[in-house]
C-alpha positions in Angstrom: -22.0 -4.5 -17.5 -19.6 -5.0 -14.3 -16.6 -6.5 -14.2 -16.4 -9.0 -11.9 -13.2 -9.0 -9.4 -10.4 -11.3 -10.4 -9.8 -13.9 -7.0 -6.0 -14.7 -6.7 -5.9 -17.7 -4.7 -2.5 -18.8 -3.5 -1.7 -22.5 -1.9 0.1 -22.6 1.5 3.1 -23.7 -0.5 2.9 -20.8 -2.9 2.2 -18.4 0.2 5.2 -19.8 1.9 7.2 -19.7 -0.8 6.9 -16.4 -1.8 7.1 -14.9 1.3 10.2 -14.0 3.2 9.8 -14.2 7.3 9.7 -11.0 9.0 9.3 -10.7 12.7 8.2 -14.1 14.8 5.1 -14.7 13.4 4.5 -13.2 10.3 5.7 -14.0 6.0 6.1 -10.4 3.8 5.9 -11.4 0.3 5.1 -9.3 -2.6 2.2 -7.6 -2.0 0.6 -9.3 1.5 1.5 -10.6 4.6 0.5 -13.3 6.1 0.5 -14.9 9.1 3.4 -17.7 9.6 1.2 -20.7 9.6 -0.2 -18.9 6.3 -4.0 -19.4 7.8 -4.1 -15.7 7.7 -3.0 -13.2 5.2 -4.0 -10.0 4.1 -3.0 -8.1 0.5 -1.9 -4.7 0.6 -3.3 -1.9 -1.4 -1.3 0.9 -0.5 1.2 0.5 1.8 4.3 -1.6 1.4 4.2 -5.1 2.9 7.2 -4.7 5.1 6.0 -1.4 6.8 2.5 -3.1 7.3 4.2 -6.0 8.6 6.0 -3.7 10.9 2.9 -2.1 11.8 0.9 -5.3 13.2 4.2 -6.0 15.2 4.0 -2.5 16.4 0.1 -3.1 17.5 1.1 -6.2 19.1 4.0 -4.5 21.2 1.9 -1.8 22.2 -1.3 -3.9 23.2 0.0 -7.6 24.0 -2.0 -10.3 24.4 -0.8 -13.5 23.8 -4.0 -15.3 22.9 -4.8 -12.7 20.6 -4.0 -13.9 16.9 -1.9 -11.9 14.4 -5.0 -11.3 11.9 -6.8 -9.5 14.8 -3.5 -6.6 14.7 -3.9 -7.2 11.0 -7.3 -6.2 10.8 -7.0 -3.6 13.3 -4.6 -1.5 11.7 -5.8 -2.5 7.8 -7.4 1.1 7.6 -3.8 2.7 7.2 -3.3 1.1 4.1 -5.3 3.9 1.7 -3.5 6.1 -0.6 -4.2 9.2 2.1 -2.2 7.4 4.8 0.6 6.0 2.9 3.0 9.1 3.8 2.1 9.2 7.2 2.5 5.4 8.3 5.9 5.0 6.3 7.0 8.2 7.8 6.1 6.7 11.3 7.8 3.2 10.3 11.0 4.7 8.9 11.4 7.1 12.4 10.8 3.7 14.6 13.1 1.6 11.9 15.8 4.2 12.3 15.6 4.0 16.3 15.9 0.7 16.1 19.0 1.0 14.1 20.3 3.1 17.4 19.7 0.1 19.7 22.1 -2.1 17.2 18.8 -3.6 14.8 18.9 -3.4 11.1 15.0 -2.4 11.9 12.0 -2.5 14.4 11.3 -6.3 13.3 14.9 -7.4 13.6 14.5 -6.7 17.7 14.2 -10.4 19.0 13.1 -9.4 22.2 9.5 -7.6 23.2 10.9 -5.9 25.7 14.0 -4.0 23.1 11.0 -3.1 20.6 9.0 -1.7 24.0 11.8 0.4 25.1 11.9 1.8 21.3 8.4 2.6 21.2 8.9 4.6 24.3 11.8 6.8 22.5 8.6 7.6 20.1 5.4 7.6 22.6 5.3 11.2 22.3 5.4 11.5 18.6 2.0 11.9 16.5 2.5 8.6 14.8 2.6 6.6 17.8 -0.5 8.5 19.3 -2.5 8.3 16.3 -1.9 4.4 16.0 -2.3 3.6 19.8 -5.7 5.4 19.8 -6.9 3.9 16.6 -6.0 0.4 18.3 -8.4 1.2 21.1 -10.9 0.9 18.4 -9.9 -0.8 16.0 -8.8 -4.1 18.0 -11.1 -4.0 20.6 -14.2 -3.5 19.0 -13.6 -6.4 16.3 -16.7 -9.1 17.8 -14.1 -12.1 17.1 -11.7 -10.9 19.8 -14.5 -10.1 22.6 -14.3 -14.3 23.4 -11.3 -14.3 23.7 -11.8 -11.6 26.5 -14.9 -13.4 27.7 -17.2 -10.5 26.5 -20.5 -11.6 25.4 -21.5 -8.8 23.8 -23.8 -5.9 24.6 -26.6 -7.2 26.3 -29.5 -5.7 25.3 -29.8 -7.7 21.9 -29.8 -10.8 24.4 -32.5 -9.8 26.5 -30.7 -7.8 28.8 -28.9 -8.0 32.3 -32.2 -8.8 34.7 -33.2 -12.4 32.6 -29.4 -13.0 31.7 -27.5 -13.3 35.3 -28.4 -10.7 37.1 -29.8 -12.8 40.2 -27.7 -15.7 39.5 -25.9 -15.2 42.8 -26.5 -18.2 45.2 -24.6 -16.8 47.7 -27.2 -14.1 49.0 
């Protein structure tokens, strides 16, 4: 006999209400964030909301794309929050919090402007924890098959028949 996974479900009001606003776009409540339209959110398992809020502003600072949705930076850095990373990513947010206590910031979120959390990132760049999270956002963003639209990837092109019947002599102009 299994026991079968109890579903919280929260309203948008609930999700609102619970949540306090960190950053532009995104709500920390207690366990989750979400995104601040609350048509995203994802729970946390071991990492505290407000460093894993931190860290998809972080991934949005360090890769920006504007038409890129929160729960896309979400996703992307979700495999940080296991029980092995835990000391590792709060390490790293508590090292970019306190240079962002330097530039005048109570923390890395607090910092209005892209271009003040850009020029703290840089006082890090050379750290482990910045390397480690920039790399896994190579992968981790760019391979997620909702984002390559948004890019105007199609997709690998084999499983479509390939590039000679799919556009390959398409050009009028030769």
């Amino acid at each position: 006999m299994t026991d079968t996974p109890t579903i919280r479900t929260l309203t948008r009001r609930q999700l609102l209400s619970q949540g306090v606003a960190a950053g532009a776009g995104l709500v920390v409540g207690s366990g989750f964030v979400a995104g601040s339209d609350a048509a995203w959110a994802t729970e946390m398992n071991a990492l505290k909301p407000d460093t894993m809020a931190t860290l998809i502003q972080m991934a949005r600072d360090i890769y920006p794309h504007d038409k890129v949705g929160d729960q896309y930076y979400a996703a992307a850095v979700k495999g940080y929050d296991v029980p092995d990373e835990v000391d590792f990513v709060e390490g790293g947010i508590e090292m970019l919090n306190e240079k962002a206590q330097v530039s005048g910031a109570g923390r890395y979120l607090d910092l209005g402007w892209e271009s003040e959390r850009v020029e703290v990132l840089r006082t890090i760049e050379d750290t482990a924890f910045f390397q480690r999270v920039r790399g896994g956002l190579v992968t981790g963003l760019y391979n997620q098959k909702a984002v390559w639209p948004i890019f105007g990837y199609e997709g690998e092109s084999y499983s479509q028949g390939g590039y000679m019947y799919r556009g390959f002599d398409d050009i009028s102009w030769i």
